[in-house]
N, C-alpha and C positions, 0 to 999 in steps of 0.2 A: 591634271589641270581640270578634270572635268570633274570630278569631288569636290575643288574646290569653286568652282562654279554653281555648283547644288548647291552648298555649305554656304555661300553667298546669298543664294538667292533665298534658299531657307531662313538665313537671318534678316534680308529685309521683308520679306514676307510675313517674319512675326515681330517685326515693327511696326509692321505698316498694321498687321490688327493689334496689335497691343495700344496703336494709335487712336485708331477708330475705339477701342472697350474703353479706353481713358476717356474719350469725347461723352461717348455714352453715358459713361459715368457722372464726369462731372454734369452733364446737360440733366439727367435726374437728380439728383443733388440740391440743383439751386433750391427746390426748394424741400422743407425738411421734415416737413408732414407726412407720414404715415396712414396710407388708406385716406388720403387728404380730400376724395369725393362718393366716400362710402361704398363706393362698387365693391368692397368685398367683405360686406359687412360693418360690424361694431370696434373688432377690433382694431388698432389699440383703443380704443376713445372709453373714459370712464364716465359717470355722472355722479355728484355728489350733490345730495338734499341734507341742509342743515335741521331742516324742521323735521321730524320722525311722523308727528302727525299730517305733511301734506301726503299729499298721493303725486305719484308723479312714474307716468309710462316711460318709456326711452329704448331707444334702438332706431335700424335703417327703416328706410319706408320706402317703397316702389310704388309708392300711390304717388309721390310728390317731389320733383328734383328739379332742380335746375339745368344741371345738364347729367348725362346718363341716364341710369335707370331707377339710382337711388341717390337720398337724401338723408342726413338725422334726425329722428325727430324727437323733440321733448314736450311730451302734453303732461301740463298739472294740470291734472281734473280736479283733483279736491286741495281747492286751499290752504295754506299754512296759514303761519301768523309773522308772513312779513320778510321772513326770513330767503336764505341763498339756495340759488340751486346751482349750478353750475357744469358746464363740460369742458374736461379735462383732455391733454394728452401731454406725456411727460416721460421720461426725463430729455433735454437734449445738453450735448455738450459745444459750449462755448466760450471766446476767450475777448478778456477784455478789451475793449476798444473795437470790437464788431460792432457796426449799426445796421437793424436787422427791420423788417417789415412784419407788420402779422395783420393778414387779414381774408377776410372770408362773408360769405355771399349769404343772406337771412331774409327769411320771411317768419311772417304771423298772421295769426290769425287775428289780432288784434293790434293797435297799436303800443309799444310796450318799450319802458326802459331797458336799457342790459346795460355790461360794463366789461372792457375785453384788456384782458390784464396779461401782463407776462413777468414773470417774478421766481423768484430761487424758492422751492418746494421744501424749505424747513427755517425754523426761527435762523434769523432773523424777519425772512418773510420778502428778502432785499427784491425794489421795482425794479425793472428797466422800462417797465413805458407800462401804460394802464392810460383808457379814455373812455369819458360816456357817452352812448350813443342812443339812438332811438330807431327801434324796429316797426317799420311799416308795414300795416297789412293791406293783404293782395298780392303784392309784386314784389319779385326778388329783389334785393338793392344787396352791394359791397361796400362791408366797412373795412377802416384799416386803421390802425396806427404806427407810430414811428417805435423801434426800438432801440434804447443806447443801452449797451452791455458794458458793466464798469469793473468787472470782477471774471475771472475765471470761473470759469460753473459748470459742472458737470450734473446739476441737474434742473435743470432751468424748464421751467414747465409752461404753455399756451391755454390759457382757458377763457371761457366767455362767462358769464356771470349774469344772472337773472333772478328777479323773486317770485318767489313762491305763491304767486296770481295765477287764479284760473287763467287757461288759453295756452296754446300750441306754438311752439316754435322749430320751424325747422333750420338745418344749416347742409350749409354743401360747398364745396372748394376752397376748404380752409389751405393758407398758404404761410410759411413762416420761412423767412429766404433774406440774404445776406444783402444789402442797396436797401436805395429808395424804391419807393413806391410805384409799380408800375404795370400797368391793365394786363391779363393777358390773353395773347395775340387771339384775336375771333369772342372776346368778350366784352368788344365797347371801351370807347374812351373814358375818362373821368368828364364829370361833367360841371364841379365845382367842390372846391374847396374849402371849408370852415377857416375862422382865426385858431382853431387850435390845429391844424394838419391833419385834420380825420375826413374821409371824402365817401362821397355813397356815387354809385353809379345806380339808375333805373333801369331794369334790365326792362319794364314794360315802353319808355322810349326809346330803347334799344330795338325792341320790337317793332316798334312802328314806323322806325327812320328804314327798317329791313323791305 
């Protein structure tokens, strides 16, 4: 009797963690990024320059983050001719009929167009969501857009997209995660919404409402 009493209680015992590692689990999970606020570096994150003749630096920076210790940073110092630069992370796997969020928190040192795209990493080239946005200098702000997954894909890639203009951009708390759109918890509400569904949060009135 008393075997079988251990033997019970050993088995809810590794339920009861097998419960808690599944929560675990899925609570990192939601969202799907990888090193998604640089604290341990570059990798995964690539950078691709189409133009050969821009210049362009890239990697973390501890000089400059939004939250932590580090940031990404991309300085084109020397100009291209117009052309993309872009940062990458890739491949993830997903299946049709997920709608998915991507979005992630930018500064610059200038004010500066980008374009934050999510798309299948070989020809066809298939979108799920892509929007244009405008990077403000000074102050952190969050962009996002909506993503509808219409295809099974197992390599579905997140990038932001910029040209090859002098000036620095950084990124930090890139987020790519299964729902709508939605702040997270100790980083400010939204504070308004465009007609296309792309929303920037100030984190400098953030700061000041603090």
């Amino acid at each position: 009797m008393a075997k079988r009493r251990t033997a019970l209680a050993a088995a809810i015992a590794m339920l009861a963690c097998g419960s808690v590692i599944w929560s675990v689990m899925a609570q990192d999970g939601d969202n799907l990024v990888q090193n998604f606020d640089f604290e341990d570096g570059d990798a995964p994150w690539s950078v691709w320059v189409e133009d050969g003749g821009a210049g362009v630096d890239r990697g973390s920076d501890n000089g400059e983050a939004f939250s932590g210790k580090n940031s990404y940073m991309i300085d084109i110092f020397n100009a291209g001719g117009g052309q993309r630069v872009e940062l990458h992370q890739n491949p993830f796997l997903l299946e049709a009929g997920q709608q998915m969020t991507f979005a992630l928190w930018l500064k610059s040192d200038k004010v500066r167009p980008a374009r934050m795209i999510v798309n299948h990493r070989a020809a066809p080239w298939t979108s799920y969501g892509a929007g244009d946005i405008m990077i403000m200098d000074g102050d952190w702000e969050e962009h996002w857009i909506p993503v509808d997954v219409t295809a099974n894909d197992d390599i579905v890639g997140i990038y932001l997209e910029l040209r090859d203009t002098k000036g620095v951009v950084w990124v930090d708390r890139v987020r790519f995660y299964e729902g709508e759109y939605v702040p997270e918890e100790g980083f400010g509400e939204p504070q308004a919404v465009d007609a296309h569904a792309k929303l920037a949060v100030s984190w400098a009135s953030l700061r000041a409402a603090r």
